[in-house]
C-alpha positions in Angstrom: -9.9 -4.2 24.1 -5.9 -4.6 25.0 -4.0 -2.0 26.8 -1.4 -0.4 25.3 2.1 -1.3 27.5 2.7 1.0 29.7 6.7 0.0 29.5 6.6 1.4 26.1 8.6 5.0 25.9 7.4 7.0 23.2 9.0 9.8 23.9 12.5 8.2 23.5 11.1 7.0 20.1 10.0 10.1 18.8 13.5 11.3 20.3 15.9 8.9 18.2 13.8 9.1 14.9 14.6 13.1 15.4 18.6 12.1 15.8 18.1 10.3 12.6 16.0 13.2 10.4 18.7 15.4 12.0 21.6 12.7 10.2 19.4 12.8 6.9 19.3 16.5 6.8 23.4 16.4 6.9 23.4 13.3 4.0 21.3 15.2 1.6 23.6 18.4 1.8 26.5 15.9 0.6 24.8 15.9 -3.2 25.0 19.5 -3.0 28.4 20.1 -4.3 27.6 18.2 -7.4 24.7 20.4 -8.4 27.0 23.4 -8.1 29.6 21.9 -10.2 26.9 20.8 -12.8 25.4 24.1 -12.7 22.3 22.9 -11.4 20.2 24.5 -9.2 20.7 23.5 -5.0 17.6 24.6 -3.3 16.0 21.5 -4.1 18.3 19.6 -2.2 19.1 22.6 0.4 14.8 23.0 1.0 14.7 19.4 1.8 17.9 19.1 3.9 17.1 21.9 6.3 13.5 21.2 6.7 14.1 17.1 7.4 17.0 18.8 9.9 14.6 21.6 11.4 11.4 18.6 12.2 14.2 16.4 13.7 15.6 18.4 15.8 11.9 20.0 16.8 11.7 16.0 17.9 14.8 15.7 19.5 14.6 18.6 21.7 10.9 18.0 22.6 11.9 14.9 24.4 15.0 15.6 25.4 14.0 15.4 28.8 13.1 11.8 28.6 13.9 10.0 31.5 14.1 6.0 30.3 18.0 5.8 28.4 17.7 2.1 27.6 16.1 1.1 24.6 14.1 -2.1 24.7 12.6 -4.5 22.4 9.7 -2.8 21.7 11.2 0.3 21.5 13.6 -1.5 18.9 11.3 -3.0 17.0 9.2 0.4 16.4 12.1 2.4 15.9 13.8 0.4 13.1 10.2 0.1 11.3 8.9 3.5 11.3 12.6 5.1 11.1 12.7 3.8 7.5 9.2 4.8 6.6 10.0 7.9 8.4 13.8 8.9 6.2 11.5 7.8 3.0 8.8 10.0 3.4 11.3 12.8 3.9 13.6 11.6 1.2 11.2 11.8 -1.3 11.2 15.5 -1.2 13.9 16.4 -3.5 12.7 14.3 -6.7 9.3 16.4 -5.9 11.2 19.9 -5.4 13.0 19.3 -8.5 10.2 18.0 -10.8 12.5 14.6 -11.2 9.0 13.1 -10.4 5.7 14.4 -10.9 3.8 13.0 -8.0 4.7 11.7 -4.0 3.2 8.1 -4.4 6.2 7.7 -6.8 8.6 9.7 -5.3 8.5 8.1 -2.2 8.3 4.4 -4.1 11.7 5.5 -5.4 13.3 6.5 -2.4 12.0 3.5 -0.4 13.0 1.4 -2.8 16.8 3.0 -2.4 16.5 3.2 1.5 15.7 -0.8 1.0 18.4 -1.2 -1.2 16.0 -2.4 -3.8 16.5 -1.0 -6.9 13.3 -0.9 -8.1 12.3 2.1 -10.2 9.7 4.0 -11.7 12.2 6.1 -14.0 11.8 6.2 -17.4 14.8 8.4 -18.6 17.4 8.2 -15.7 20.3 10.4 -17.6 17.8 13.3 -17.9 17.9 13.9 -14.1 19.8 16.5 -12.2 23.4 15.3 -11.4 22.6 16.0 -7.6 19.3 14.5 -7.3 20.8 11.5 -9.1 23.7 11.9 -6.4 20.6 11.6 -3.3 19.2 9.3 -5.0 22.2 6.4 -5.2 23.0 7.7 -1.7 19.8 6.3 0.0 21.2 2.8 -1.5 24.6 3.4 0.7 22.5 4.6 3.9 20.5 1.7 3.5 23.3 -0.6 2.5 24.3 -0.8 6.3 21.5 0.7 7.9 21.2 4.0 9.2 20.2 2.4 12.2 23.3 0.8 12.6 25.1 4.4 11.7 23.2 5.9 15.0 24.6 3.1 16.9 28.3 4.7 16.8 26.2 8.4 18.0 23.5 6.8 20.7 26.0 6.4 23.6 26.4 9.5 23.1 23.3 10.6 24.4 23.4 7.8 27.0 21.2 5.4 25.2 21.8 1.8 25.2 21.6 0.4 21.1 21.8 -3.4 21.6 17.9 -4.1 20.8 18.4 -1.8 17.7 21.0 -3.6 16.4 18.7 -6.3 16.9 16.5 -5.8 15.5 18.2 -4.5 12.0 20.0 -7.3 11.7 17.4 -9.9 12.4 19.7 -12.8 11.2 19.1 -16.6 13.2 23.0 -16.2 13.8 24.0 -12.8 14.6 27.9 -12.2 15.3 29.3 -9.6 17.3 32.6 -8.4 16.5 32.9 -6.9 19.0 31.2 -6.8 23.0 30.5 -3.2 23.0 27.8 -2.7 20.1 29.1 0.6 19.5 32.8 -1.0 18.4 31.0 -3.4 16.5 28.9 -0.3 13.9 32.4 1.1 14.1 34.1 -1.9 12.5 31.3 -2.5 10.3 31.1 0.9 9.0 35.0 1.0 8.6 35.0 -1.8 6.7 31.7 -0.5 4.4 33.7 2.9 3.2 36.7 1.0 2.6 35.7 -1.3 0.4 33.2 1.8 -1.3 36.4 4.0 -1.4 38.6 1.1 -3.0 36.1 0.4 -5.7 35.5 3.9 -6.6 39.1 4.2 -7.5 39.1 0.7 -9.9 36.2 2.6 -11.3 37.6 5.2 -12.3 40.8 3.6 -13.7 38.2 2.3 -15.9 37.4 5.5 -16.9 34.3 6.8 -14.9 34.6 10.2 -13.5 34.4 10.6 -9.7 30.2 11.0 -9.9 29.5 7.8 -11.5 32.0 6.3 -9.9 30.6 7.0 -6.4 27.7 6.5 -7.8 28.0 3.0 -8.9 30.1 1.9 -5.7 27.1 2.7 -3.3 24.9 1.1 -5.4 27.4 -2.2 -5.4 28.4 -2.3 -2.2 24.9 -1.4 -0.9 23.5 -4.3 -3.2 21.0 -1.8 -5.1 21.6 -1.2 -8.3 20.6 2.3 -8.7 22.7 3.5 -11.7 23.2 6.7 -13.6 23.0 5.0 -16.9 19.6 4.4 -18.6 21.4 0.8 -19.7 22.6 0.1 -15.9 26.6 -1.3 -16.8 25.7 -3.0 -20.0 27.3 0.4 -21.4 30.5 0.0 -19.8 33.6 -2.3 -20.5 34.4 -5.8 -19.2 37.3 -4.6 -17.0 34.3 -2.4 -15.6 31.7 -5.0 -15.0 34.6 -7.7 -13.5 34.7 -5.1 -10.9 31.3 -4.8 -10.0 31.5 -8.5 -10.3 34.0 -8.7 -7.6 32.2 -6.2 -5.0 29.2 -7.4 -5.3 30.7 -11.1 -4.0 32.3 -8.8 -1.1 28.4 -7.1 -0.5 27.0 -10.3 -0.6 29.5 -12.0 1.6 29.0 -11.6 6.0 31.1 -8.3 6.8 33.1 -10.2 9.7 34.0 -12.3 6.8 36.3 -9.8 5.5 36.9 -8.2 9.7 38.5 -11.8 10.3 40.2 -11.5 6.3 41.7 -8.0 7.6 42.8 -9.3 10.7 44.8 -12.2 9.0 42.5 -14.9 10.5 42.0 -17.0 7.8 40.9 -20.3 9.4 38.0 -18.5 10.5 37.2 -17.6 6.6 38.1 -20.9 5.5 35.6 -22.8 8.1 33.1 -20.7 7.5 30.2 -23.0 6.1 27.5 -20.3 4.7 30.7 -18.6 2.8 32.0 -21.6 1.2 28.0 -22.4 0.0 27.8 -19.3 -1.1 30.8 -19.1 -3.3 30.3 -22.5 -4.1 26.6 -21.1 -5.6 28.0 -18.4 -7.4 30.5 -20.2 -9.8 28.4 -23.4 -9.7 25.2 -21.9 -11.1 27.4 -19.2 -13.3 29.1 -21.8 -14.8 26.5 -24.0 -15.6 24.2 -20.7 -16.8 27.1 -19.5 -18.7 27.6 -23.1 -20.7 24.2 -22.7 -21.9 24.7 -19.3 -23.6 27.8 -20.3 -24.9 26.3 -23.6 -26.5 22.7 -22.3 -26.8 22.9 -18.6 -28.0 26.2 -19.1 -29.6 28.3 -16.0 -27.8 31.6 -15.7 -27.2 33.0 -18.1 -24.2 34.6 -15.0 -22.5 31.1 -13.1 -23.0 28.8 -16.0 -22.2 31.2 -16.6 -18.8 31.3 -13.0 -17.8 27.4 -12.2 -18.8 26.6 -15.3 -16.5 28.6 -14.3 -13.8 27.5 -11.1 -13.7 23.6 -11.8 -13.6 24.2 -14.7 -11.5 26.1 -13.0 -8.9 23.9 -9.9 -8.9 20.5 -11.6 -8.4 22.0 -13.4 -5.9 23.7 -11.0 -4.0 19.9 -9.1 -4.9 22.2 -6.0 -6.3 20.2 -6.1 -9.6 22.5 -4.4 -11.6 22.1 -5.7 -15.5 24.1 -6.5 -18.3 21.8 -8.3 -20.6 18.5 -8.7 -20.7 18.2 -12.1 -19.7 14.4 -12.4 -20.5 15.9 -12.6 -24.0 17.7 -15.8 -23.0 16.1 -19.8 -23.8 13.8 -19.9 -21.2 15.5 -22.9 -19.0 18.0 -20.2 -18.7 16.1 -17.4 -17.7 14.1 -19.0 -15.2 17.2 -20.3 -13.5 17.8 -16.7 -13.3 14.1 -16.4 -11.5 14.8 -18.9 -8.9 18.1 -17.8 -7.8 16.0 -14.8 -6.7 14.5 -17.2 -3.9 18.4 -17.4 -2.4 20.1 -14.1 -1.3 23.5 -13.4 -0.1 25.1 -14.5 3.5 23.9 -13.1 6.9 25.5 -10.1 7.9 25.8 -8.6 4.7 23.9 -5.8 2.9 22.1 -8.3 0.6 18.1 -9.2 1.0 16.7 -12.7 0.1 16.2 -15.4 2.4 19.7 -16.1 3.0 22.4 -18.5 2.3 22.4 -19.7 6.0 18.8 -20.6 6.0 19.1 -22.2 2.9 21.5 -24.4 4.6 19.7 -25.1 7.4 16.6 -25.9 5.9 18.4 -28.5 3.7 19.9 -29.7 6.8 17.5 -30.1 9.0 15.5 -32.0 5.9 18.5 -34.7 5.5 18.2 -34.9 9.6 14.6 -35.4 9.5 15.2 -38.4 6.6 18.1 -40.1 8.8 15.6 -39.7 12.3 12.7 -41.6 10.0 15.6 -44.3 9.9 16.8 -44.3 13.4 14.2 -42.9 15.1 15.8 -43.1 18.6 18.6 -41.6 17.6 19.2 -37.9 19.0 21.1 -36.1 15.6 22.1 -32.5 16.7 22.3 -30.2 13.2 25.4 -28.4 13.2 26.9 -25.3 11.7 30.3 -24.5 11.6 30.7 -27.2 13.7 28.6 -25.5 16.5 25.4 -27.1 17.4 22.1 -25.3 16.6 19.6 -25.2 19.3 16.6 -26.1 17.8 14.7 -22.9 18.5 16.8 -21.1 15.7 15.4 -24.3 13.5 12.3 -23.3 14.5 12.6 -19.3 13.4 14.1 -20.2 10.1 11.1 -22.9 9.1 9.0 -20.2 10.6 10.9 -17.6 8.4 10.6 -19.6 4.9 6.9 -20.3 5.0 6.1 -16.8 5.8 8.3 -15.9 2.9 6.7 -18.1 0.6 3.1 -17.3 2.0 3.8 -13.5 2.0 4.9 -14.2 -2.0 1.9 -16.2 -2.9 -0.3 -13.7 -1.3 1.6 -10.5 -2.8 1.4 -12.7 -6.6 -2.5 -12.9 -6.1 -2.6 -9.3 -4.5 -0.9 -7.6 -7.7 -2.9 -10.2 -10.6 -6.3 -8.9 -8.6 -4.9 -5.5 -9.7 -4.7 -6.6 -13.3 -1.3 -7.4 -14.1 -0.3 -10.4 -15.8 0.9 -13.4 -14.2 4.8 -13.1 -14.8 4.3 -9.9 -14.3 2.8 -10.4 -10.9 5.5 -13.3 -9.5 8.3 -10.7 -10.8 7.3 -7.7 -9.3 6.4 -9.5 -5.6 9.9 -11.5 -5.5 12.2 -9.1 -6.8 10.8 -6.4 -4.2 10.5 -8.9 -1.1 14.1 -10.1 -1.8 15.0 -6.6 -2.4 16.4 -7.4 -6.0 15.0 -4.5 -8.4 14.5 -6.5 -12.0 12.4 -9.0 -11.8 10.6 -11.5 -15.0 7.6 -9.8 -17.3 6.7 -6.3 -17.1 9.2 -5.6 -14.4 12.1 -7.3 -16.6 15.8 -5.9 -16.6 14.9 -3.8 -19.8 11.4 -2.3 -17.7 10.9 -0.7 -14.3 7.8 0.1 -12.7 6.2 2.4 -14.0 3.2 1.0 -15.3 2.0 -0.5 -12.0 -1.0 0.8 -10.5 -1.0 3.4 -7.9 -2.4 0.9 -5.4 0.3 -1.7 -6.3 3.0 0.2 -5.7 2.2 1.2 -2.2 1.7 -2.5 -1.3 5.0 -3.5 -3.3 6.9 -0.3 -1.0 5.2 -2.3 1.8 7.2 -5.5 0.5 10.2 -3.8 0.2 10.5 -2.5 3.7 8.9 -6.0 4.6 12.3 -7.6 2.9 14.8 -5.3 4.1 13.7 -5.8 7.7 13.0 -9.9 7.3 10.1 -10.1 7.9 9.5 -10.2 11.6 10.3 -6.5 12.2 7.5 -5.2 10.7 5.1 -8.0 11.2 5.5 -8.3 15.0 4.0 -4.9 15.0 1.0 -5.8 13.7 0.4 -8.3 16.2 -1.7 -7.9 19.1 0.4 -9.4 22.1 3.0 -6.7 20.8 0.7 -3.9 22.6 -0.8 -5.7 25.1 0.1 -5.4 28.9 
């Protein structure tokens, strides 16, 4: 039998997943002020706040004596995992508290599914909820959206412990770029950057005419890339100059976040030669375009209509915001399955989007055409190159690594739910839209559905999937293997 690791400091775990209950406790009290103005009742957002704050700081204080300050990899890698299972389980309360939900199994697949930025829901009648709850419930998207791990980073130092391996480990990208040397400048920046761009589109919200909740309301659920909404109809209610706008922020949530640091800063040839940012853009109009033709030619809609409807799906599946317009089930189906495989993409490294990611995309294309040309010349030595930087090949390695345990983990999760008795589209929907984090999916989990009808068993494995996506993969599975724990 392996031995655990000795190197392993629990107590410092248990200590930083207090900090973060303790930071919960304090976001849930922020939906407060919009019961009271709604005339709703606040205890069950106050219960839930100061009992997530009370367990947390029971944690923190009962290791506060521990003496290891640096966190390592391990301790990174368990942190990040179980801190998200950990906020969910206590996020969950609320709905409970205030009957939003009638049972915990799908409370907590709704507030996973916004900690994960997913989208995915089990609501049937979203306007009938308590302004408040509805308020908690689109601000797990924006805690998410950036990670509360990342959050902590700007707080750890604090307390004298090290956050490199957390950073990490949350964002698991094969070419993680620091802004900034001192990790703790770098949450700073990103976080700066993240309420900025919330803040500015909350105000072209409302000059569209939403008041300040739904405004909020639909910026953390943009900017986050989840797609929580307050409307039973998502934005399919609202105007066009309401939907260009979430157009144009999903693009920004999608897009690497030192994209737009280097954008601030004026340093535009380091936009410009950016080669997963031009793809990605390149993506967006190319596919939006084409998708857009179609309705235009084959559903007869207006050209503005069948441009912006395109656009709008388009850019939110891949950015994985899964915010809706249409339902584009209802489409010809060449279109709507062009719809399905864009959710096998995802938005750029760095940003709050899920997927596989435009970079690995890349390289996987890249290192095929390299492959092709060594067949040719097979003594010649052909470095792949990104950004004109070479790529060493062990980052090949992880992202080939990366894509067939996607693709396995998909094929497994499709004959997973279909054991369970759902049908097949049904089955391929629910599995990709939750592993790329996306929300709609094809079938029974279509824009016009939610999840509702999925078996009790299903949706504990599809929460599993969810947190799986968020955290790419490798996260969570390196727990489960055995060398992880051994000596």
């Amino acid at each position: 039998m392996a031995k655990m690791r000795s190197s392993i400091n629990f107590r410092l775990i248990i200590k930083v997943i207090g900090l973060l209950l303790l930071i919960e406790g304090g976001f849930m009290l922020t939906a407060v002020p919009f019961s009271l103005y709604y005339g709703e009742s606040i205890w069950p957002l106050v219960i839930p706040a100061i009992f997530t704050a009370f367990i947390g700081l029971i944690l923190y204080l009962f290791t506060w004596k521990s003496r290891q300050l640096n966190i390592g990899k391990h301790e990174g890698y368990i942190i990040v995992t179980f801190s998200w299972v950990v906020i969910s389980l206590f996020g969950a309360i609320p709905f409970i508290l205030s009957n939003s939900i009638g049972n915990y199994s799908d409370a907590f697949f709704e507030t996973i599914s916004g900690f994960t930025t997913t989208g995915a829901s089990i609501l049937k009648d979203i306007e009938s909820l308590p302004k408040g709850i509805l308020f908690w419930r689109s601000l797990t998207h924006w805690i998410g959206g950036m990670g509360i791990i990342v959050l902590s980073l700007a707080i750890l130092p604090i307390l004298g412990i090290g956050g490199m391996q957390l950073f990490v480990a949350e964002v698991p990208g094969p070419t993680p770029d620091k802004i900034h040397p001192r990790i703790t400048q770098t949450a700073k920046r990103l976080w700066g950057i993240y309420v900025m761009l919330t803040g500015i589109q909350t105000i072209l919200l409302m000059f569209g005419g939403m008041n300040l909740f739904n405004a909020l309301c639909h910026a953390f659920g943009t900017m986050a890339t989840g797609a929580f909404s307050t409307q039973n109809t998502s934005i399919a209610g609202y105007s066009p100059y309401i939907q260009y706008v979430v157009i144009l922020f999903m693009i920004l949530a999608g897009t690497n976040f030192t994209i737009h640091y280097h954008a601030l800063h004026r340093q535009f040839k380091k936009v410009r030669g950016n080669e997963e940012y031009r793809n990605y853009l390149f993506l967006l109009i190319g596919i939006s375009l084409l998708v857009g033709g179609g309705l235009f030619f084959l559903s007869e809609l207006p050209f503005e209509e069948s441009i912006r409807t395109s656009l709008f799906q388009v850019v939110s599946i891949v950015t994985t915001t899964g915010y809706v317009t249409t339902n584009y089930l209802a489409w010809p189906m060449v279109l709507w399955v062009i719809i399905f495989l864009l959710m096998f993409t995802g938005g750029c490294t760095g940003s709050t989007g899920g997927g596989i990611k435009m970079v690995r995309q890349m390289l996987l294309f890249k290192n095929s055409t390299t492959e092709l040309k060594r067949l040719v010349h097979p003594m010649a030595i052909i470095p792949i190159r990104l950004n004109r930087k070479v790529i060493p090949q062990n980052i090949i390695f992880n992202v080939l690594a990366f894509f067939v345990l996607y693709m396995l983990t998909f094929a497994f999760g499709t004959l997973f739910m279909s054991i369970l008795g759902l049908d097949f589209q049904t089955a391929i929907g629910s599995v990709a839209a939750t592993l790329g984090n996306i929300g709609p999916g094809i079938g029974g989990v279509g824009p016009v559905e939610n999840y509702a009808a999925i078996p009790f068993v299903g949706k504990w494995f599809l929460s599993f999937l969810m947190l799986l996506g968020r955290l790419e993969l490798f996260t969570v599975l390196i727990l489960l293997s055995p060398a992880f724990w051994r000596r």
